[in-house]
C-alpha positions in Angstrom: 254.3 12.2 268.5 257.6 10.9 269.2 259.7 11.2 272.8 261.4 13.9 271.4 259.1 15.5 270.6 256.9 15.1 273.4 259.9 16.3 275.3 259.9 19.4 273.2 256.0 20.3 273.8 256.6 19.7 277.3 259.2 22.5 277.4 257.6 25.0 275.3 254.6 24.6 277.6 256.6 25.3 280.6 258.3 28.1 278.8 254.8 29.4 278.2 253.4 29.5 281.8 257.1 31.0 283.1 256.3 33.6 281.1 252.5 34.1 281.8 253.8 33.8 285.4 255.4 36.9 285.0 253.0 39.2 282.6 254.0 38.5 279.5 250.4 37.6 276.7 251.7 35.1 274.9 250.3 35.9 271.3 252.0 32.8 268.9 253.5 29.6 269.4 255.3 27.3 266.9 254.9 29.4 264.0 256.4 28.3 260.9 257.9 30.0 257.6 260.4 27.8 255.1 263.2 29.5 257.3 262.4 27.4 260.4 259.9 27.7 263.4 259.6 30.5 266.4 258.8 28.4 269.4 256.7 31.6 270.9 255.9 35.1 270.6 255.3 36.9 273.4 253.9 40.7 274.4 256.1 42.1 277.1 254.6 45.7 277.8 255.4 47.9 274.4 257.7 44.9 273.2 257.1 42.0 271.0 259.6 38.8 272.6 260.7 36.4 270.7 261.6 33.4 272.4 263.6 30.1 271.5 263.0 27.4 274.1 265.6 24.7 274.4 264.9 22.1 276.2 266.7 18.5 277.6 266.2 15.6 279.8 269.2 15.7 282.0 272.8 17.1 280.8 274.4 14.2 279.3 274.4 16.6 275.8 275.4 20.0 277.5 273.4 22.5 278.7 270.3 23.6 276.8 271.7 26.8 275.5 274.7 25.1 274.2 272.7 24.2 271.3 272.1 27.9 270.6 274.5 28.7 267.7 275.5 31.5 265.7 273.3 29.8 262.6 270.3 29.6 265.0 270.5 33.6 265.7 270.2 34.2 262.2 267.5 32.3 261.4 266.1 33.5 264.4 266.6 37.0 262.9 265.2 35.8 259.7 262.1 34.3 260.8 261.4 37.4 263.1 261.3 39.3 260.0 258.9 36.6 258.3 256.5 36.9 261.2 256.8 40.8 261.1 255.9 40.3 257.5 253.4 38.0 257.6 251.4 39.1 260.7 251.9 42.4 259.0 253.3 44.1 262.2 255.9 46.7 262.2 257.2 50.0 264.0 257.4 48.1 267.3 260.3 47.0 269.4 261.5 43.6 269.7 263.7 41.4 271.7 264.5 37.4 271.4 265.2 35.7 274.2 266.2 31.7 274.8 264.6 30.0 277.5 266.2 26.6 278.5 264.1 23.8 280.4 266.3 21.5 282.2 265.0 17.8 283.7 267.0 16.3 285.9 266.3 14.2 288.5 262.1 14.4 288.0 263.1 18.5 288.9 262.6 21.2 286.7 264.6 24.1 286.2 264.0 26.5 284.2 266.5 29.6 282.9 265.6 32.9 280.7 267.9 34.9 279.0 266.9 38.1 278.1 268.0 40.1 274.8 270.3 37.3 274.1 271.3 37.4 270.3 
């Protein structure tokens, strides 16, 4: 596993236990389809979350959810349906959410934004 990577895991794991942290099962994590990969999947009471986590080591390239572009919500959108599909899951509400994991400074921040495409 490369840096970046590594970086990446790191983050999702964070994202993970945020979430945890505040009720939410999470149910998936870094599912794939040929449309791209859902970080995590998450059950938030009656709702099924659907979360992309960004993630960067300080903010020499922008903010995290500056990398969040109208493409990515599509295939977001896309690969919702693929999971639906595939887990064979439907008639139940859903919501994707972006959670950005910021390290700056050996600190973490971390931000999530709900029902955000």
């Amino acid at each position: 596993m490369n840096l970046r990577q590594n970086l990446g895991r790191y983050g999702e794991d964070r994202a993970a236990i945020y979430l945890q942290d505040r009720g939410y099962v999470i149910i998936d994590r870094n599912w794939r389809s040929r449309s791209g990969e859902i970080d995590l999947v998450a059950r938030d009471r009656d709702r099924l979350v659907f979360v992309e986590v960004k993630t960067r080591n300080g903010s020499g390239y922008g903010h995290p959810f500056e990398s969040i572009t109208k493409d990515k919500v599509a295939r977001m959108r896309r690969l919702v349906a693929d999971w639906c599909q595939a887990k064979e899951v439907s008639g139940v509400k859903v919501r994707l959410d972006a959670i950005s994991v910021l390290i700056s400074g050996g600190r973490v921040s971390i931000e999530h934004l709900k029902q955000v495409f």
